[in-house]
Each structure stands twice: as C-alpha cells, then as structure tokens.
C-alpha positions, 0 to 999 in steps of 0.5 A, spaced: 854 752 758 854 757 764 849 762 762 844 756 760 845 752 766 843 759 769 838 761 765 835 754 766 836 755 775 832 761 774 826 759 770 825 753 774 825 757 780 820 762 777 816 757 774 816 753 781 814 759 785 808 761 780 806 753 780 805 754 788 803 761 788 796 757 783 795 752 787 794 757 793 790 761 789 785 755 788 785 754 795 782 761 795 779 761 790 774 754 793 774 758 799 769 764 795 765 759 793 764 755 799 762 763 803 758 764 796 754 758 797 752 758 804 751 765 803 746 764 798 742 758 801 741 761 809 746 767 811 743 774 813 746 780 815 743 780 822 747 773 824 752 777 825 748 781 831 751 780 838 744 777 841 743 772 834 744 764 834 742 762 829 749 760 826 749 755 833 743 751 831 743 745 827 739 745 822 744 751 820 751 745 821 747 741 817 746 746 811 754 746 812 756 740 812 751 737 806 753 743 801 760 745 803 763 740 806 759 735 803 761 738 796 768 739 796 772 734 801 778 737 801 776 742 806 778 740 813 775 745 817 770 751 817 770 758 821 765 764 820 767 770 825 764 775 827 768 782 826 770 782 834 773 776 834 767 771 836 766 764 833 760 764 830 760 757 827 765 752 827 765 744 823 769 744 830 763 745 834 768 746 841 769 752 838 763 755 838 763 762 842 769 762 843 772 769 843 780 770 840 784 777 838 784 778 831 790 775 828 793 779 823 790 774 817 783 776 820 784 783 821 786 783 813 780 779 812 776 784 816 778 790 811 776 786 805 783 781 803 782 775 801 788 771 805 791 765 805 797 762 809 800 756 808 802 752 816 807 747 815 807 746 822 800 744 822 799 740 814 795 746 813 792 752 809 789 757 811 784 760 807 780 768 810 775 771 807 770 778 809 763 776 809 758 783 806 753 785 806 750 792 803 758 795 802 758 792 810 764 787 812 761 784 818 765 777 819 770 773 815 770 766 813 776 761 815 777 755 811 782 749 812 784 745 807 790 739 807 797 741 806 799 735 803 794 735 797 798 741 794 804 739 796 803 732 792 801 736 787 806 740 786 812 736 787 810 731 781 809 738 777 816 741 778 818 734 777 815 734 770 817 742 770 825 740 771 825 734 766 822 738 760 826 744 761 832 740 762 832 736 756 829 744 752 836 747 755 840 741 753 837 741 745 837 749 746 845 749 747 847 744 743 843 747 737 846 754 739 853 752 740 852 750 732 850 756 729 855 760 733 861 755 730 857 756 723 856 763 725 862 766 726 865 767 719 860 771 718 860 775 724 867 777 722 865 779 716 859 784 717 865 787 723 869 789 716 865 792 712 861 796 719 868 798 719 869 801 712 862 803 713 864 807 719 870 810 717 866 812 712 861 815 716 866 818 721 869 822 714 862 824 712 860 828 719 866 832 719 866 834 712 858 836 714 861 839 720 865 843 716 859 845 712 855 847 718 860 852 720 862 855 713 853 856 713 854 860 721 860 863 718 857 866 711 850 868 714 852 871 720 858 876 717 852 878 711 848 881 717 853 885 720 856 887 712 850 891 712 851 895 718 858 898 721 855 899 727 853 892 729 860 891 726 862 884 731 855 884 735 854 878 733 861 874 736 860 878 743 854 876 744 856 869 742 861 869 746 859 872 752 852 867 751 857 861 752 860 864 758 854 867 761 851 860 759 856 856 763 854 861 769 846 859 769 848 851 768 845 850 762 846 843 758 851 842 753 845 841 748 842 847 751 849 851 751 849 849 744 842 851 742 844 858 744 850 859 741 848 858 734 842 862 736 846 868 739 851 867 732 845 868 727 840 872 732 840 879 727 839 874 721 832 877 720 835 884 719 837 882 712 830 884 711 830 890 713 830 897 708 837 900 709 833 907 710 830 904 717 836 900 719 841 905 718 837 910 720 840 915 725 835 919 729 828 915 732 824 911 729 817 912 726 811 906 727 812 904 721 819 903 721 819 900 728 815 895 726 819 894 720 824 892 725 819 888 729 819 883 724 826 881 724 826 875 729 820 872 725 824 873 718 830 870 721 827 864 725 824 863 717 830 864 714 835 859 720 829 854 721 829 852 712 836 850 714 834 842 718 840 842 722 838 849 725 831 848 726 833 847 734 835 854 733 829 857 730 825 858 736 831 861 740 831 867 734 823 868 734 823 869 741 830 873 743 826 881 743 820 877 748 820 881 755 819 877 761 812 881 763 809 879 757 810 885 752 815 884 748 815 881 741 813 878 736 808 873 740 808 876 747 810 872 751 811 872 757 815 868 764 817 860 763 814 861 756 819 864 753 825 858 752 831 859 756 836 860 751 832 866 749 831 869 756 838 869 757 840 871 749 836 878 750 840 880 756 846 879 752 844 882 746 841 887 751 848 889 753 852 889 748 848 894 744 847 898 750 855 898 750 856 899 742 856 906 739 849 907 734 847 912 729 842 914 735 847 915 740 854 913 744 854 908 747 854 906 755 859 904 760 859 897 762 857 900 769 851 904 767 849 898 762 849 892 768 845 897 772 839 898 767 839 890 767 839 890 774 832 894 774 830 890 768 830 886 772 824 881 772 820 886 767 823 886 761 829 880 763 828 874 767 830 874 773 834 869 774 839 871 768 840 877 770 842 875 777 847 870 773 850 876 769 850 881 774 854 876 778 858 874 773 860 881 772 861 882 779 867 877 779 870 878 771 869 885 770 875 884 765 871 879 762 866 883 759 870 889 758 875 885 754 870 881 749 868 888 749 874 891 746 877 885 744 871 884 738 870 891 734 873 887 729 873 881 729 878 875 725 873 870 722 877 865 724 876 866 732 869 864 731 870 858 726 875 856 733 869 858 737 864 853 733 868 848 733 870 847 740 862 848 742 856 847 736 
C-alpha cells in the first residue's frame, strides 16, 4: 500500500509539472505567432536602425492593436527592443524609448532562445522572443499574458489529475493485492522446481568442468609426447603465464584466456613431420616454413572446441613480433592480443632456458638479457618491462619453475586449471 501510495505522490508530481510546463510553452507558442504576424504585415530590418521611428508612429500602434492585441485578448502588454536595450514600441506608450539594461531574459533572447518567466509577484507571464532578420537578431519581442488564466487552468487539470489517479491506484492495488493472495501458491511452486533445476544444473557444470580439464590435459600432453626436448614446456609457461599475467594486471577473463592458450600454444606442432620437428641442425626454408604453420593448425585445432574458441586467436598470433615481422599474419603493436604479446615472451624464455637438438640452453640471465634487447622489436615493450621487473624480484621464481618442471605431474596442471581456467 506504501509503494503505491508513493508511486501515486511521484506521478501526480510529474504530471503536474508537465501540465504547467505546457501551458508555459503555449504562452510561448502565441508569442511566436503574434511576432510572426507583425512581421508579416509591416515589420522591416531597418526599424531596427538607431535614426528609425517608424515603430512610434501610429498607423504602426494601430496595425498592433487590431492584429495582435485585437486577436488574442490574453495578451496584456507588448514590447519590441532593440539589441542595445531601446524600446521601440510599447502597447504601453510611456515607454517608448526608454532605455534599460538588458535583463537576463532578454540577453537569451537576443542570442536566439525563446523564454518564458512566470512573475507571481506581478500576476504575470513573461514571454521573450529574437526578431530575425536575414540570419540576423536585431531585437527581441516581449509579451505579457495574465498569470492567472493558466493558473485557473491548471489547478481544475490537477484537480481532474488527482481525482483519476487516485481512484486507478486504488483499483490498481486492490486488483494486484488479489492476484499476489492467489498468486502465491504458484510462486512457491516454480521456487522448487528452479531449485531442482539449479541443483541440477550446478551438477552438470561441474561434470563439463571436469571435461574441459580432461580435454587441456590430453591435448597438451599429446604434444609434448612427441618431443623430449619440449618435455614440460607447456606447463612452464602456463605457469609462469599466471604469474607474469598478474605482474601486467590482466582481467580475470583475460588471465584465463592466456592460460589455456599458454597450455595448448604448440597444439599446432602435431602437424609437424618428426624429420623437421626433431631435427637437430638448422632448418632449411622449407622446413621453416613447415614449422611456421603450427600457430594456424593449432588455433584450427583448439577453435573446433567451442568453449576454446577465446583461445584461438591467442594461439594464431603467439609467434607475431611487435615490428611487425612475425608470423603467420604479421601483425604488428596493439594489433597483436595482449595475451599473445605477453605468451611470446614466456614462450620465448623457456625455450631459451631449455636444452634443444640445435643447442644447450641458456642461463636465465643471458635469457632475460635477450628479452631486454628485444625489447620493442620482436617483444612488446610493456611485457617485457613486466617480466624484466618480475625477475628482478623473484629471481627464485623463474628458476625454480624451471627446475621444478622438467618433468612434470600431470596432477600439478589439473590443480593449476582448477584453481584458474
């Protein structure tokens, strides 16, 4: 009964105000047309000269008073300035010349508003309005009209307003009461069965949950099965995506993106012959660019998977370069997703940190030092600055993921996803 009686308070309020507010614009409105129609029968842009009299004149009053006073008997008083403030005609002739400073009313006249002020004190409405002339406001046109016609007006039209509202918010709240008595039943009901539906529902996200991780991890550990070189590559760099992602201030659902990404990155290499992937010595171009394809089979592989298709666009763009001349799009700057600028380094890392058919690895300070003058060619330089600064004050860190994953428990990354994806 509250709410109604309140919702009741607030419309009449509104609708009160927007009753005046039209009655105001009306008086507006008949200002217009009585400016349009002296303009139409007599008035010219040089009335408006200093050395013109014209207005004064009578054949001028008498025009005024037979067709605009004359038409519209509301009006009490008429004024016709010019832009300095000089009265140039008046129904009122005892002002006529007179010269005032402009108002505020008439200054936003003058700059092209129509305005109207309600005058309580005096029992009337004032109405301003610019005089034009070829894209030109050369004076502004005051009308006066009886505060007490629309006030007359308005309170038999809040009166009516107050009387219907009362008695449709009375219907309304004895018709609504009804209907939430036999209404309530049913809403018990439906508040069960959304229950069981939601129980339900809770059940099957877990076991979909579960899925998605048994999906990550089998598709991460057929990659690293064909290569004991790369053996634990992907949960370094999964886990030092998270802790370099946190270092960068990534969103959660950013964070999570990358994650997966950083899980699945090398997906692409099942593609790959062994004779090129397992290749101790350099690479011909052929077989470079066999390897070039990997990002584009892995992003095809992971985006047939829907709730991996976020992931995709991360995987595709992992080996692009911030200048531009990576692979396979080359893209170059913000273009590249954030995510990817920020897998490359760590992808970047952990292969300069592991032993490969082609080479021994690297200390981790000449690994970080690489990044450091990569470093706005083929890194982005914001990451790097987060990685460099990361390393600067847990040097532990990198070197016990690094330690710690040769070989790592296939446990450790279903906690990890667990806890993160």
């Amino acid at each position: 009964m509250f709410a109604t009686v309140i919702t009741g308070v607030v419309t009449g309020a509104v609708l009160v105000d927007r009753v005046r507010d039209r009655f105001f614009d009306e008086f507006a409105r008949r200002t217009v047309i009585a400016q349009r129609t002296v303009a139409a029968h007599d008035l010219k842009a040089s009335d408006f000269t200093p050395d013109s009299d014209r207005l004064k004149s009578k054949d001028f009053d008498r025009m005024m008073r037979q067709t605009v006073i004359g038409i519209d008997e509301d009006i009490k008083l008429i004024k016709i300035w010019r832009n300095d403030g000089t009265v140039l005609y008046s129904s009122d002739h005892s002002i006529i010349d007179d010269k005032n400073e402009l108002n505020r009313d008439l200054k936003r006249a003058l700059a092209g508003q129509v305005v109207f002020e309600p005058s309580p004190e005096e029992n009337q409405v004032e109405v301003y309005s610019p005089i034009e002339f070829d894209g030109q406001i050369v004076g502004a046109f005051e009308t006066y009209f009886p505060l007490d016609v629309a006030t007359a007006t308005i309170r038999e039209t809040v009166l009516t307003i107050a009387v219907l509202l009362g008695g449709g918010l009375a219907f309304l709240w004895v018709g609504l009461s009804w209907m939430v008595k036999g209404a309530a039943a049913t809403i018990d009901a439906q508040n069960s069965r959304l229950r069981r539906a939601n129980a339900r529902q809770s059940e099957a996200i877990i076991e979909l949950q579960d899925s998605h991780l048994g999906t990550i991890r089998a598709l991460a550990a057929t990659v690293e099965a064909r290569d004991h070189y790369t053996n634990g590559h992907a949960m370094r760099v999964t886990l030092l995506a998270h802790v370099l992602s946190q270092e960068y201030g990534l969103d959660p659902e950013e964070l999570r993106r990358l994650q997966r990404a950083a899980a699945l990155h090398d997906i692409g290499k099942i593609g790959t012959p062994d004779g090129v992937l397992l290749k101790p010595g350099r690479l011909s171009n052929s077989e470079w660019q066999s390897i070039k394809k990997h990002p584009d089979i892995g992003a095809g592989i992971v985006a047939a998977t829907p709730y991996l298709q976020d992931t995709a666009t991360v995987i595709r763009h992992h080996h692009e370069r911030f200048d531009g001349q990576g692979y396979p799009e080359r893209l170059a700057g913000e273009d590249i997703p954030i995510a990817a600028r920020i897998l490359a380094i760590i992808d970047a890392f952990d292969a300069m940190t592991s032993d490969r058919p082609y080479r021994r690895a690297f200390a981790i300070d000449e690994a970080v030092n690489r990044i450091i003058k990569g470093s706005g060619s083929q890194f982005d330089p914001r990451a790097a600055a987060a990685f460099v600064e990361l390393y600067q004050r847990k040097p532990e860190l990198l070197a016990k993921v690094i330690g710690d994953y040769d070989s790592p428990d296939p446990s450790n990354l279903e906690q990890l996803f667990a806890s993160n994806l």
